[in-house]
PLY file of the C-alpha trace (Angstrom):
ply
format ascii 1.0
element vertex 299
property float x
property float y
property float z
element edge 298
property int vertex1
property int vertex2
end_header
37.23 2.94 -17.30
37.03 6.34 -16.84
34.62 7.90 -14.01
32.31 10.82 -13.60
33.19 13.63 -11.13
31.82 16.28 -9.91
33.68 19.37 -7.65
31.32 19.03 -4.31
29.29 22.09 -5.74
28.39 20.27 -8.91
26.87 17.31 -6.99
23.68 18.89 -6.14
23.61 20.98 -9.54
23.91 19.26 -12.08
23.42 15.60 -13.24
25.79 13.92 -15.64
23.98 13.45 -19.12
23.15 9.69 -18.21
20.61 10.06 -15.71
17.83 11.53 -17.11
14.40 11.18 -14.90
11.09 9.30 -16.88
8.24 11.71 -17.51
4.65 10.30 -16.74
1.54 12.42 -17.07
0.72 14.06 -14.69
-2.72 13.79 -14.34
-2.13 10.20 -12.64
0.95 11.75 -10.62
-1.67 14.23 -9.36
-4.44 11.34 -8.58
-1.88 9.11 -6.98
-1.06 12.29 -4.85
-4.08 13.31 -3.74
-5.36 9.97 -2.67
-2.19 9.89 -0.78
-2.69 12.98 1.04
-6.62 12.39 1.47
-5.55 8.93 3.05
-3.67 10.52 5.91
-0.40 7.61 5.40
2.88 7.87 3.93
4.85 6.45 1.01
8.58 6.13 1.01
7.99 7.40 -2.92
6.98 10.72 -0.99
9.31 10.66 2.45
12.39 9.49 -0.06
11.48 12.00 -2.77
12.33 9.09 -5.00
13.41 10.24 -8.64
10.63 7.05 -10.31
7.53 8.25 -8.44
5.87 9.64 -11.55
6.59 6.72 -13.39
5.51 4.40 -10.31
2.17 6.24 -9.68
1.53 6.55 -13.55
1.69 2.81 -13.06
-0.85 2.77 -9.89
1.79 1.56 -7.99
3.36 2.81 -4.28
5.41 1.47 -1.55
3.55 2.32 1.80
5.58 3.77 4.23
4.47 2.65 7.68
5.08 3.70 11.14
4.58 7.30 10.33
7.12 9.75 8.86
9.74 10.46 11.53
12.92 7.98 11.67
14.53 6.98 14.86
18.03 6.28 12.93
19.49 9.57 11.13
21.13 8.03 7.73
23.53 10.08 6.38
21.71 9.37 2.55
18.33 9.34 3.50
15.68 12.51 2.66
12.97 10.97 5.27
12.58 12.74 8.62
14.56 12.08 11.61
14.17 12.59 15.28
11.30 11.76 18.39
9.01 9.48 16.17
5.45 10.29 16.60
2.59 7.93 18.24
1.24 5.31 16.05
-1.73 5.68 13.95
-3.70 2.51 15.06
-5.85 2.81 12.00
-2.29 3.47 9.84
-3.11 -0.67 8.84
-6.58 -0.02 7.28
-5.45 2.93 5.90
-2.91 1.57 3.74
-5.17 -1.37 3.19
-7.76 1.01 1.92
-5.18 2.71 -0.14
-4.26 -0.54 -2.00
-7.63 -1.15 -2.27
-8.94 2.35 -4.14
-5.65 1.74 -6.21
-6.60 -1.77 -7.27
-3.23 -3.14 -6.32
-1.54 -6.74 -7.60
1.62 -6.32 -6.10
2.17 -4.10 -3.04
5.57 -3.24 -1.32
5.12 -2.08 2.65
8.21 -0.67 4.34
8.77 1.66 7.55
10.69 3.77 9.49
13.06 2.46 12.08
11.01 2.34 15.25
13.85 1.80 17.78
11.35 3.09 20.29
9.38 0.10 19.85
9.21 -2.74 21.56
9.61 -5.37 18.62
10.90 -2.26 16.27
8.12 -1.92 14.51
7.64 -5.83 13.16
3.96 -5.59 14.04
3.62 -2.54 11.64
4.26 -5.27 8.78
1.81 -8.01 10.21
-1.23 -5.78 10.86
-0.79 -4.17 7.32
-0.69 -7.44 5.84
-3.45 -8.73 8.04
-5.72 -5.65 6.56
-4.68 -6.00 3.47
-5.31 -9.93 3.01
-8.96 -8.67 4.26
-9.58 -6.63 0.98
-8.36 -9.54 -1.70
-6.10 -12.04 -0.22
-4.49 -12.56 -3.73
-2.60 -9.52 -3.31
1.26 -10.40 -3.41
2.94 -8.38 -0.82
6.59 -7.71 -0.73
7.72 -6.47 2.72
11.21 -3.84 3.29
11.83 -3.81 6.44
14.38 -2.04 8.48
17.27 -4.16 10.62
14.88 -5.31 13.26
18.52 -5.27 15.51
17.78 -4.35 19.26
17.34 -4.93 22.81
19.23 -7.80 24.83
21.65 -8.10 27.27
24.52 -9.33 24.62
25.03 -10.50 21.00
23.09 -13.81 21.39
20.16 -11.69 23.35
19.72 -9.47 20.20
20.17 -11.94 17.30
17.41 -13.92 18.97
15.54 -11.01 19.39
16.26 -10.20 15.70
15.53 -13.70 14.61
11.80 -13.56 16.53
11.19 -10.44 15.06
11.99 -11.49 11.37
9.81 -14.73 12.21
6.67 -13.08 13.18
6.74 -11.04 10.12
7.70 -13.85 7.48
4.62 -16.17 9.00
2.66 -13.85 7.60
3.96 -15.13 4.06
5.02 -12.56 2.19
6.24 -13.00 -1.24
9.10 -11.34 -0.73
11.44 -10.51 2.27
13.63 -7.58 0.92
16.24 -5.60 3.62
19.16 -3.27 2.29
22.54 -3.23 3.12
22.78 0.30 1.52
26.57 0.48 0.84
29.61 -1.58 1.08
30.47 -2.27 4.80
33.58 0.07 5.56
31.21 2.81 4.63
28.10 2.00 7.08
28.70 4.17 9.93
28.99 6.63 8.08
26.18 6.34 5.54
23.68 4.09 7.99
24.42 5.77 11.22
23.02 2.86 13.59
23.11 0.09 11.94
25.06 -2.79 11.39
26.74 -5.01 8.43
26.95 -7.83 9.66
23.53 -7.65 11.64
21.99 -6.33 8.31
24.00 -9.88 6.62
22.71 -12.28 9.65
19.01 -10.52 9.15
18.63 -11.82 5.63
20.32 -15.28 6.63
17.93 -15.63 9.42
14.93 -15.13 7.18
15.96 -17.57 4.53
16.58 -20.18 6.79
13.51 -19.72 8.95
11.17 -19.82 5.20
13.95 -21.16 2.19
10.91 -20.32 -0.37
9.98 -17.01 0.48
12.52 -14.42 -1.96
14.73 -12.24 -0.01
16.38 -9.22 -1.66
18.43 -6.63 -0.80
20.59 -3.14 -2.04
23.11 -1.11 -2.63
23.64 2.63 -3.47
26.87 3.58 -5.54
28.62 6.62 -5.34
29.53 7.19 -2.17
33.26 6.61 -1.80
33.03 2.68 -2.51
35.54 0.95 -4.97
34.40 -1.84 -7.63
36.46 -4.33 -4.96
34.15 -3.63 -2.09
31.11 -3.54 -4.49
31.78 -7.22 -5.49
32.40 -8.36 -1.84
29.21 -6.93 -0.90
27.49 -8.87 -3.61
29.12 -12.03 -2.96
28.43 -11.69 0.77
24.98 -11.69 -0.37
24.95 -14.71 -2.26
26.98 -16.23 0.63
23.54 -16.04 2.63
21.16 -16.93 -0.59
19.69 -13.65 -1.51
17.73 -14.37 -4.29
17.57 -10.68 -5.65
19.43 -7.39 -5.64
19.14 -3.98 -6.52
21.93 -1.39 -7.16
21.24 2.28 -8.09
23.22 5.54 -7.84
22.68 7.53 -4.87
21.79 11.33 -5.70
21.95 13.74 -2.98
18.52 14.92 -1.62
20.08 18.24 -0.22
22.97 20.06 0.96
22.16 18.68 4.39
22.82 15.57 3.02
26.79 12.99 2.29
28.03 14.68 -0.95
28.18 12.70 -4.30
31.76 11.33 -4.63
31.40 9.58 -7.70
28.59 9.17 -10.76
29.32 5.54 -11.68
28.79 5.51 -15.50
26.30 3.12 -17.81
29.08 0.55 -18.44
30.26 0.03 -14.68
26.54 -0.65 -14.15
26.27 -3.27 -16.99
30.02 -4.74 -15.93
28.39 -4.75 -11.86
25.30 -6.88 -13.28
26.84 -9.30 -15.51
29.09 -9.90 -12.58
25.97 -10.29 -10.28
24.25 -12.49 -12.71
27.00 -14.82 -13.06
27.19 -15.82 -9.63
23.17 -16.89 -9.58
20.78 -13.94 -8.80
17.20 -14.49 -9.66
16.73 -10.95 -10.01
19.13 -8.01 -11.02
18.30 -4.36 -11.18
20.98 -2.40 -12.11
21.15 1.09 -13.22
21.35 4.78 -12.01
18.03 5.37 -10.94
17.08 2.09 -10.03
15.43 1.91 -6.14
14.83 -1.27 -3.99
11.00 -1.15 -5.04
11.87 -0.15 -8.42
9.94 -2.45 -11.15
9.17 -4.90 -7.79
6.01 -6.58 -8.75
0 1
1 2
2 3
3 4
4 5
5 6
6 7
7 8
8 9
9 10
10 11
11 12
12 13
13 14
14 15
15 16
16 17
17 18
18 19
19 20
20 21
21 22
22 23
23 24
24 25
25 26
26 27
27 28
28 29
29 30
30 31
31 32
32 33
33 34
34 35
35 36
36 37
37 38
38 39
39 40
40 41
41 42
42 43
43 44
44 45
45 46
46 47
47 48
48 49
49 50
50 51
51 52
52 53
53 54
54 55
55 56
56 57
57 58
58 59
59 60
60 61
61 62
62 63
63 64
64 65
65 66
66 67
67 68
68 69
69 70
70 71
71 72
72 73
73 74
74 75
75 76
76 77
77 78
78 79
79 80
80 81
81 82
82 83
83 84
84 85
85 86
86 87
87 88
88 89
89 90
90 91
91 92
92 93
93 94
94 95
95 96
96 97
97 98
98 99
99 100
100 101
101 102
102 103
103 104
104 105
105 106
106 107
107 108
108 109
109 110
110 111
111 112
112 113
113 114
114 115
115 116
116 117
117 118
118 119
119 120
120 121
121 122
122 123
123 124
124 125
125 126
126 127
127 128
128 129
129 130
130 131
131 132
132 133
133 134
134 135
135 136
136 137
137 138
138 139
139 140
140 141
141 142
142 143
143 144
144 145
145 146
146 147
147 148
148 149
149 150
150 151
151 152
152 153
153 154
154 155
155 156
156 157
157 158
158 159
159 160
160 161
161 162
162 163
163 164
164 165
165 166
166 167
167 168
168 169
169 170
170 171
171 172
172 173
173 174
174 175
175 176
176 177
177 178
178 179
179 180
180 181
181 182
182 183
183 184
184 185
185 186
186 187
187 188
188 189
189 190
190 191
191 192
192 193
193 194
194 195
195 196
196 197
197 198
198 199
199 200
200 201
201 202
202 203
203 204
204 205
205 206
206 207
207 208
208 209
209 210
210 211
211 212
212 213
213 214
214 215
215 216
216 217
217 218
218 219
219 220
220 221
221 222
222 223
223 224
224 225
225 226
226 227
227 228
228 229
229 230
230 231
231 232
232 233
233 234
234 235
235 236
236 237
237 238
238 239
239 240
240 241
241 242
242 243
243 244
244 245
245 246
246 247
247 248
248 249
249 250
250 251
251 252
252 253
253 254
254 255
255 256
256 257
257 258
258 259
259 260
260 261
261 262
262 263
263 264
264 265
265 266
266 267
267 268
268 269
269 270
270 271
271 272
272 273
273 274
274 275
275 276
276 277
277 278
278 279
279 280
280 281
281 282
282 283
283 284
284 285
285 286
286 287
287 288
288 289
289 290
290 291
291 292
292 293
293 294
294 295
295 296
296 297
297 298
């Protein structure tokens, strides 16, 4: 099949004829916006400059993006800021759970920053949120996307039971869904997730399906970044290897110049040959397209 390539000048350019972003009016992009801003808390639709936001907030739907907007990991792929993160917000939680609230949100996804600097990395972020947010209508479904949680300890064993506590304290919260990305295929994660792991990332969503078996995990993959339809498939079975009950794949687009060059638009029919292949093996849920995101269509 042939493939879609770009000179390293085109990447940031110009788009092949494929991907073509939805249109949503913009009066609700604007309200979604501005409640956003007047709110004084984040959204990974924002941070990530994420190609669906109009469609999402058309929609009245966000993913929060907690911990602030300053990353402690510097991902090669990744428009959100890096560097010193800044002091938590300890009214960040009621915020967001106002947020939902005003929005009159069903389904709400909560992710965060890597908070390295943090003592448990951040898992409390996810279990005050939820805590606030059960306040205003405990029917609310809330899907949680959280970072590696990896950290701390004197040796391996140390830091996957570190891992495995923090992954606990989050899922007995009882989320409906516990979603974590791989990102990419793992002979490209140091470069593309500069600070994380594979095989942590792997052990992370085995941990939390064996600590709750009925709570949905999930997970993702960008293409186009130097991986081969071999490695693609490994990744996918090494999810199922660990029961991940959904999974996302989109095309990564380059935020900026700043940013790991497109090597490779991967066209319509390697994304409908990558999810047959994924829903043969089992998946609840496939996404599978160019501009599909982990929090794409989650709800």
């Amino acid at each position: 099949m042939k493939s879609f390539n770009f000179t390293k000048t085109d990447n940031l350019l110009r788009l092949p004829p494929w991907i073509k972003f939805p249109i949503s009016r913009a009066s609700e992009f604007e309200r979604i916006q501005t409640l956003i801003k007047k709110s004084n808390i984040h959204t990974i639709c924002e941070e990530g400059r994420c190609p669906n936001r109009a469609e999402c907030y058309a929609s009245g739907t966000a993913t929060f993006l907690l911990g602030g907007s300053i990353c402690s990991r510097a991902c090669a792929f990744c428009q959100v800021n890096k560097g010193k993160p800044t002091e938590l917000d300890q009214l960040e939680s009621k915020k967001v759970a106002q947020a939902v609230g005003h929005l009159n949100l069903k389904y709400v996804v909560l992710t965060s920053v890597a908070r390295d600097d943090l003592r448990d990395h951040g898992a409390i972020l996810f279990t005050s949120t939820i805590d606030e947010i059960r306040k205003i209508d405990p029917r609310i479904k809330i899907e949680v996307l959280t970072p590696d949680l990896w950290g701390g300890g004197k040796n391996l064993e140390e830091r996957e039971e570190l891992q495995r506590q923090r992954v606990k304290k989050i899922l007995d919260k009882k989320p409906v869904c516990f979603n974590h990305n791989l990102e990419t295929v793992e002979r490209l994660q140091r470069e593309v997730r500069r600070g994380a792991n594979y095989k942590s990332s792997i052990n992370l969503l085995k941990i939390a399906k064996n600590i709750y078996p009925n709570i949905e995990t999930k997970s993702g993959i960008m293409l186009g970044l130097g991986e081969n339809l071999e490695e693609i498939k490994n990744t996918i079975l090494d999810l199922k290897a660990v029961d991940c009950n959904q999974i996302t794949i989109g095309q990564y687009l380059r935020p900026s110049l700043k940013h790991l060059p497109v090597k490779k638009y991967w066209e319509p029919k390697e994304f409908e040959y990558i999810e047959k292949f994924s829903k043969d093996l089992g998946f609840k849920k496939v996404s599978c397209g160019p501009l599909i995101r982990s929090s794409y269509h989650a709800g």
